[in-house]
NURODO-963655 format. One record per atom (N, C-alpha, C, CB): residue number from 0; residue in one letter; atom name; x, y, z. Coordinates in nm, 2 decimals, decimal comma, always signed. Atoms other than C-alpha are relative to their C-alpha. Glycine has a CB too. Example, Ala and Ser with C-alpha at 12.3 -4.5 7.8 and 13.67 -1.06 7.14 Angstrom:
% NURODO-963655
+-----+-----+------+--------+--------+--------+
:   n : res : atom :      u :      v :      w :
+-----+-----+------+--------+--------+--------+
:   0 :   A :    N :  +0,09 :  -0,12 :  +0,00 :
:   0 :   A :   CA :  +1,23 :  -0,45 :  +0,78 :
:   0 :   A :    C :  +0,09 :  +0,12 :  +0,00 :
:   0 :   A :   CB :  -0,10 :  +0,00 :  +0,12 :
:   1 :   S :    N :  -0,09 :  -0,11 :  +0,00 :
:   1 :   S :   CA :  +1,37 :  -0,11 :  +0,71 :
:   1 :   S :    C :  -0,08 :  +0,11 :  +0,08 :
:   1 :   S :   CB :  +0,04 :  +0,05 :  -0,14 :
+-----+-----+------+--------+--------+--------+
% end
This chain:
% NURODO-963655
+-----+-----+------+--------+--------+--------+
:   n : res : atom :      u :      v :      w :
+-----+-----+------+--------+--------+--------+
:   0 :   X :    N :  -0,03 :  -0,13 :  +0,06 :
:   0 :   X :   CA : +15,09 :  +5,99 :  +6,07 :
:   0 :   X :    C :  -0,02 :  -0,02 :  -0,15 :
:   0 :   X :   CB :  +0,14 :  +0,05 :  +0,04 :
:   1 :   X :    N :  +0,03 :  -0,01 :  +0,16 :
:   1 :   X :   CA : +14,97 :  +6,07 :  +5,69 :
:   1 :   X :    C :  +0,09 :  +0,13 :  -0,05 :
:   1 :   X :   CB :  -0,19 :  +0,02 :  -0,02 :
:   2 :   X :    N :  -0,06 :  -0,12 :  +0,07 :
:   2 :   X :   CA : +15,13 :  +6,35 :  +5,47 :
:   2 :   X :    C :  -0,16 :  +0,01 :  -0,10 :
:   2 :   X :   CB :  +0,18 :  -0,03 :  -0,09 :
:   3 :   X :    N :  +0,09 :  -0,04 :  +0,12 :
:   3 :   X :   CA : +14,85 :  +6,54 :  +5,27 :
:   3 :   X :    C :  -0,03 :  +0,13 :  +0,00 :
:   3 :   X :   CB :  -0,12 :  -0,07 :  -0,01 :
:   4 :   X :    N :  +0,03 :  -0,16 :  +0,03 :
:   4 :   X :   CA : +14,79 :  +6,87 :  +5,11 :
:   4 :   X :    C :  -0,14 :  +0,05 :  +0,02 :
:   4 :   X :   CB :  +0,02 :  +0,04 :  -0,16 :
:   5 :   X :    N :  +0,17 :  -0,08 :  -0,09 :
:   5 :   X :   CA : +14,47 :  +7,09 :  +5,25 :
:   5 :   X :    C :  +0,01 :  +0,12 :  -0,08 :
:   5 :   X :   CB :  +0,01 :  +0,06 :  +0,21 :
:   6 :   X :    N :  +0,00 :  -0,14 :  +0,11 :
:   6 :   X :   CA : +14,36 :  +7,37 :  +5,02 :
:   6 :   X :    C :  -0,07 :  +0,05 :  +0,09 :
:   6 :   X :   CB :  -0,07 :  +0,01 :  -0,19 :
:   7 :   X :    N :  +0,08 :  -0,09 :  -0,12 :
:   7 :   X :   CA : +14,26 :  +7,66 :  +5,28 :
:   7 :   X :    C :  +0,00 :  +0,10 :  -0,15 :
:   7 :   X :   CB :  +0,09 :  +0,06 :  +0,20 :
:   8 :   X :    N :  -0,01 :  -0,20 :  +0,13 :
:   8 :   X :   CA : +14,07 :  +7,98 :  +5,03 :
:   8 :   X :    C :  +0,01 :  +0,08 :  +0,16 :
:   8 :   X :   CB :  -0,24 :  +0,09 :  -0,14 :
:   9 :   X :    N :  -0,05 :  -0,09 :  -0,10 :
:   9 :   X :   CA : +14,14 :  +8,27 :  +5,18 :
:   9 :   X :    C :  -0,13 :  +0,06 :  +0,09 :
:   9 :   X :   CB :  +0,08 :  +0,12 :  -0,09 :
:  10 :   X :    N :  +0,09 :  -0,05 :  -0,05 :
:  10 :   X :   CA : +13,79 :  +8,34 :  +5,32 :
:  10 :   X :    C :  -0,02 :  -0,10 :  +0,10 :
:  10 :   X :   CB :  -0,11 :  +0,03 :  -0,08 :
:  11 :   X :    N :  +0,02 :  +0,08 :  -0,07 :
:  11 :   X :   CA : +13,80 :  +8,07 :  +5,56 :
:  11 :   X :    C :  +0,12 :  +0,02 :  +0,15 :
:  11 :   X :   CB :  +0,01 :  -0,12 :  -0,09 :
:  12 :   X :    N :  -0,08 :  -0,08 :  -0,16 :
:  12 :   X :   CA : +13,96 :  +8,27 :  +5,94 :
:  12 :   X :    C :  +0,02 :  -0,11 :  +0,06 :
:  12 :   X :   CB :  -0,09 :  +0,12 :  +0,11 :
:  13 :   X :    N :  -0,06 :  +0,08 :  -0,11 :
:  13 :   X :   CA : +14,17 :  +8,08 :  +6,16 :
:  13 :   X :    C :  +0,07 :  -0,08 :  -0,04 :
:  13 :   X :   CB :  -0,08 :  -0,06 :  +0,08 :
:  14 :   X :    N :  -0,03 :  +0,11 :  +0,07 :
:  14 :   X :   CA : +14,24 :  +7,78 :  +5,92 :
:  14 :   X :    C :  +0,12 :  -0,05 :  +0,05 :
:  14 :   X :   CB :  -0,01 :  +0,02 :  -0,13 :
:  15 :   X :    N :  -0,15 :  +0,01 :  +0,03 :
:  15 :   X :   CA : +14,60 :  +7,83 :  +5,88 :
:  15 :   X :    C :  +0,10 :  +0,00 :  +0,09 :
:  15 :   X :   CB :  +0,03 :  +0,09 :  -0,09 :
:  16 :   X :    N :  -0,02 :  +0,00 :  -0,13 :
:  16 :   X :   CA : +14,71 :  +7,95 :  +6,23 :
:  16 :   X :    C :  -0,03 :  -0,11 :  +0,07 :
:  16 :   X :   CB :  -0,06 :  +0,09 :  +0,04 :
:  17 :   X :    N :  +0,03 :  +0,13 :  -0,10 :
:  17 :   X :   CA : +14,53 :  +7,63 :  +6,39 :
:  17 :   X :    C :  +0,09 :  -0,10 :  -0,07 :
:  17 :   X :   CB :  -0,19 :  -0,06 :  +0,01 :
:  18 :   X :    N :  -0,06 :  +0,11 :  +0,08 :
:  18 :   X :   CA : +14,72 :  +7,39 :  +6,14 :
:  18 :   X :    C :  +0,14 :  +0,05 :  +0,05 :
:  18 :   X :   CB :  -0,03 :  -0,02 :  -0,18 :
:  19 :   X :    N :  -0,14 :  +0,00 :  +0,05 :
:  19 :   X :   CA : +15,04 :  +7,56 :  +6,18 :
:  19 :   X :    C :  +0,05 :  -0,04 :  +0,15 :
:  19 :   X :   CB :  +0,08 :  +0,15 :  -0,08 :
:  20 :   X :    N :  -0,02 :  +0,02 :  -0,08 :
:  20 :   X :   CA : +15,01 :  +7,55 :  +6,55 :
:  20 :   X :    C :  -0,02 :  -0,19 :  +0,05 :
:  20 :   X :   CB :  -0,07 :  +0,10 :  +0,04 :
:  21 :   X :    N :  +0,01 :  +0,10 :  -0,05 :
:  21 :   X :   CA : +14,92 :  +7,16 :  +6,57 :
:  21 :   X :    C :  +0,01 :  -0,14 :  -0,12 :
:  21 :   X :   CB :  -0,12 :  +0,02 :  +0,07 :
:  22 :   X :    N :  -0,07 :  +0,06 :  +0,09 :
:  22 :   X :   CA : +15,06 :  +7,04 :  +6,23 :
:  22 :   X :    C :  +0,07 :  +0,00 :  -0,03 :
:  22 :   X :   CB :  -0,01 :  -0,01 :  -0,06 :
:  23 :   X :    N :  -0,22 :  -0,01 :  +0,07 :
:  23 :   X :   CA : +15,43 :  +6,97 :  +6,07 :
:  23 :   X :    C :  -0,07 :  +0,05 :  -0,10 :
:  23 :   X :   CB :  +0,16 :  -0,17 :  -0,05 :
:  24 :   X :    N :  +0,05 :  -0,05 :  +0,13 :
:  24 :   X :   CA : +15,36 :  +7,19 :  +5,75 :
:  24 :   X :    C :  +0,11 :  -0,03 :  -0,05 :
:  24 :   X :   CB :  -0,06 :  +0,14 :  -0,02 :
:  25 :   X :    N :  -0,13 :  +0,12 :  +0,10 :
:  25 :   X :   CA : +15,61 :  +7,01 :  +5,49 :
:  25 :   X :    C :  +0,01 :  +0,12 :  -0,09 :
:  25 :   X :   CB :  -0,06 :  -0,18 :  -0,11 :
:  26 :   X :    N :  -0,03 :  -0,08 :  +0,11 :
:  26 :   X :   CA : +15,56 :  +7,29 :  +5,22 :
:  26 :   X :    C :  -0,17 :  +0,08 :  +0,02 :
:  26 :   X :   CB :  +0,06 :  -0,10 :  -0,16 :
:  27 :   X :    N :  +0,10 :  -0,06 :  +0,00 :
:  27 :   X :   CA : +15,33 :  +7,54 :  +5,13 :
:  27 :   X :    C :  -0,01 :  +0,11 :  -0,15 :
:  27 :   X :   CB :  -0,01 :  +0,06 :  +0,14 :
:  28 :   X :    N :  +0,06 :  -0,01 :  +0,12 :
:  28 :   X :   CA : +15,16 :  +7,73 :  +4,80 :
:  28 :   X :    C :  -0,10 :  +0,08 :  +0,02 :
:  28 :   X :   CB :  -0,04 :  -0,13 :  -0,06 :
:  29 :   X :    N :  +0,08 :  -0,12 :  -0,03 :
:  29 :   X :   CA : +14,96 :  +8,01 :  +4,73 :
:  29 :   X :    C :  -0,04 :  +0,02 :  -0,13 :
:  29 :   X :   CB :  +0,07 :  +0,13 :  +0,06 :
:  30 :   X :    N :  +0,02 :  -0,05 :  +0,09 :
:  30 :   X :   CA : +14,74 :  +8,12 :  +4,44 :
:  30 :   X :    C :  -0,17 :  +0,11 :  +0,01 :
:  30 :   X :   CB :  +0,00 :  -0,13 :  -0,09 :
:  31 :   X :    N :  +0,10 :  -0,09 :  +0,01 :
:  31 :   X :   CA : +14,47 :  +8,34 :  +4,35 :
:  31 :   X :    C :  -0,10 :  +0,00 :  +0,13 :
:  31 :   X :   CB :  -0,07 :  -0,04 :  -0,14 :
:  32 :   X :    N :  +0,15 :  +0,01 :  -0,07 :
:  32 :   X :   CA : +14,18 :  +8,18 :  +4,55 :
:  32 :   X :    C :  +0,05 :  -0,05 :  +0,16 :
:  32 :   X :   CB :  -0,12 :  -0,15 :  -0,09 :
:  33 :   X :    N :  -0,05 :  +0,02 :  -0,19 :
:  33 :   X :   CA : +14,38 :  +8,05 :  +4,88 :
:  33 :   X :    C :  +0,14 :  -0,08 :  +0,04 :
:  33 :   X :   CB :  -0,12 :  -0,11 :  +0,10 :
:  34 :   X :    N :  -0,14 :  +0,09 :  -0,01 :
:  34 :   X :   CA : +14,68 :  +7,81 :  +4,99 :
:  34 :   X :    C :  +0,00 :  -0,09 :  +0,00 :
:  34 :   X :   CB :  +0,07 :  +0,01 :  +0,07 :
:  35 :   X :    N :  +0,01 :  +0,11 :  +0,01 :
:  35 :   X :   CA : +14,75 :  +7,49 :  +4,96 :
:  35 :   X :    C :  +0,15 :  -0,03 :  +0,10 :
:  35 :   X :   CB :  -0,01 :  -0,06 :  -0,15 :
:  36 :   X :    N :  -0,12 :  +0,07 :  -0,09 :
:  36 :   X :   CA : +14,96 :  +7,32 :  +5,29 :
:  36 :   X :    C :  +0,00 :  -0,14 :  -0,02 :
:  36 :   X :   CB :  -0,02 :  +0,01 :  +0,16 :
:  37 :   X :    N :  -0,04 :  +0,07 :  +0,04 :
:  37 :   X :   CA : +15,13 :  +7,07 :  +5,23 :
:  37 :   X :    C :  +0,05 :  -0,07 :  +0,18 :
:  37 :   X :   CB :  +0,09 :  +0,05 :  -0,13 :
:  38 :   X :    N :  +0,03 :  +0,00 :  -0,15 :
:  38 :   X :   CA : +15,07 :  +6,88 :  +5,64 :
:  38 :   X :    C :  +0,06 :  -0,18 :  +0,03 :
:  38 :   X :   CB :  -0,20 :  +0,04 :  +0,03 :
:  39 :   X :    N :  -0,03 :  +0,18 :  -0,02 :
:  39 :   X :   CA : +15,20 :  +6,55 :  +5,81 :
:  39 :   X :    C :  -0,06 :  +0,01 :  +0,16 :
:  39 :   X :   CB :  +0,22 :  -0,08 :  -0,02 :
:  40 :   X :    N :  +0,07 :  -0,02 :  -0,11 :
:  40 :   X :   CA : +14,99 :  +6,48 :  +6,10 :
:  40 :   X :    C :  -0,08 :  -0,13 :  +0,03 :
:  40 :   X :   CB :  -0,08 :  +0,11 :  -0,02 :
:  41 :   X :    N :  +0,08 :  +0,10 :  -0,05 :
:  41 :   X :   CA : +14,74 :  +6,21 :  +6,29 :
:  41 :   X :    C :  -0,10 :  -0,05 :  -0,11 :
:  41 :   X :   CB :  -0,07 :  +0,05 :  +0,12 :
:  42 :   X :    N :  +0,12 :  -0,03 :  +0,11 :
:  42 :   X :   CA : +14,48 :  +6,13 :  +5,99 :
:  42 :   X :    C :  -0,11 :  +0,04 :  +0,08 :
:  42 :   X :   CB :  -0,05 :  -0,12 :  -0,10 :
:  43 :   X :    N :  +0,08 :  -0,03 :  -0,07 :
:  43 :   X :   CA : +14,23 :  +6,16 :  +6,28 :
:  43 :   X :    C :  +0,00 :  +0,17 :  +0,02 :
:  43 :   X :   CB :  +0,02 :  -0,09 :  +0,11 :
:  44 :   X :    N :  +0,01 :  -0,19 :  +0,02 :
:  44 :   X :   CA : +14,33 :  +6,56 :  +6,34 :
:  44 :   X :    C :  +0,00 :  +0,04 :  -0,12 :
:  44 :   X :   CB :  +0,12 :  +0,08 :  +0,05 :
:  45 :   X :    N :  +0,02 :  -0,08 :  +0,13 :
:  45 :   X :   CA : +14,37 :  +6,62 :  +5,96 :
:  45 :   X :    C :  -0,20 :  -0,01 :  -0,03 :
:  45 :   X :   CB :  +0,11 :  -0,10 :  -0,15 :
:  46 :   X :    N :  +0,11 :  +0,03 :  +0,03 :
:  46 :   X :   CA : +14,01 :  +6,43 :  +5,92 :
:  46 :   X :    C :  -0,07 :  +0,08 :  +0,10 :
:  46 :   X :   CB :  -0,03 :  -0,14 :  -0,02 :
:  47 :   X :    N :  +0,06 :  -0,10 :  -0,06 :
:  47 :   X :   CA : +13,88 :  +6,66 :  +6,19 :
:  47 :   X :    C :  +0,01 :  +0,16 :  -0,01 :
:  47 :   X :   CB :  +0,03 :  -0,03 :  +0,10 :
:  48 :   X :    N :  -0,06 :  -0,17 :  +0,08 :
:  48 :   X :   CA : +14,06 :  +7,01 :  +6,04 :
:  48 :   X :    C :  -0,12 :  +0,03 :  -0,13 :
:  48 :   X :   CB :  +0,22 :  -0,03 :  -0,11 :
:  49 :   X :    N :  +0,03 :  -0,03 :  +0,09 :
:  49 :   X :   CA : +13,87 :  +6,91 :  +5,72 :
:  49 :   X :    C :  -0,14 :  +0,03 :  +0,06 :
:  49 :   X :   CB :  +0,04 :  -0,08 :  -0,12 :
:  50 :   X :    N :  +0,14 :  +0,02 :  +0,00 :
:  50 :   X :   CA : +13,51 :  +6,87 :  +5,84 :
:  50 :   X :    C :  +0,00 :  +0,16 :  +0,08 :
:  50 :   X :   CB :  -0,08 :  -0,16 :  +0,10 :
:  51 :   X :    N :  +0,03 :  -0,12 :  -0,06 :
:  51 :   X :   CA : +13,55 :  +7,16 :  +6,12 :
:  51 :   X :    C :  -0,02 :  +0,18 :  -0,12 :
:  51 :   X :   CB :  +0,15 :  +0,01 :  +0,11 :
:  52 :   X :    N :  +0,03 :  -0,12 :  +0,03 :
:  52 :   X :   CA : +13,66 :  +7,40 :  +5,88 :
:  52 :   X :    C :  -0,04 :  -0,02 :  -0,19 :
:  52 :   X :   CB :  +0,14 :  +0,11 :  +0,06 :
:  53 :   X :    N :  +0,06 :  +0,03 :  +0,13 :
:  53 :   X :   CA : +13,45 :  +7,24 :  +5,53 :
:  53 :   X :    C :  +0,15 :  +0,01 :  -0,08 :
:  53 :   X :   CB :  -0,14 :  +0,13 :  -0,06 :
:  54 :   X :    N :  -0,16 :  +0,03 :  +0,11 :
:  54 :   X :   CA : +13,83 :  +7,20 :  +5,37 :
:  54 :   X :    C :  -0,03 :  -0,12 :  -0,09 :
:  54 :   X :   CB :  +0,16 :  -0,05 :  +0,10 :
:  55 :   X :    N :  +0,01 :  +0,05 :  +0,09 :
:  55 :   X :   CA : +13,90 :  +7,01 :  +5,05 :
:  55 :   X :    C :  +0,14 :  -0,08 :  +0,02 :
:  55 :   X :   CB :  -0,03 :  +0,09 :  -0,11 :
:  56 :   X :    N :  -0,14 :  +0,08 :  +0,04 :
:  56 :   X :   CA : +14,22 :  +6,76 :  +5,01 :
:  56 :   X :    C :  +0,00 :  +0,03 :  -0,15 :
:  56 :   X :   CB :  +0,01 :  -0,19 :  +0,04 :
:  57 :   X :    N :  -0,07 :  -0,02 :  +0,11 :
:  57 :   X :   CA : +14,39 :  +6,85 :  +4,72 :
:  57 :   X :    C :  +0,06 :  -0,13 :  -0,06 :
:  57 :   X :   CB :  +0,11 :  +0,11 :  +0,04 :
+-----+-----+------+--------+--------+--------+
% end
């Protein structure tokens, strides 16, 4: 299990719903352009979250 923040923008559907359903979300953050979760999870499902949906680690 890893802890790491995932910046979802807001034009990217589904994102946030699939993470909350199959991640611990530790904290979370909101600005102009989208959110930043703050996630503790398998690194294998985070490293599969990022590629599926082109995400950025913060």
């Amino acid at each position: 299990m890893v802890t790491e923040d995932l910046f979802i923008p807001y034009t990217v559907p589904g994102a946030i719903g699939e993470i909350r359903a199959k991640m611990r979300v530790l904290g979370e953050s909101y600005d102009g352009k989208g959110s930043t979760l703050k996630v503790r999870a398998p690194k294998e499902l985070i490293d599969r979250f990022i590629t599926r949906f082109g995400l950025k680690n913060s």
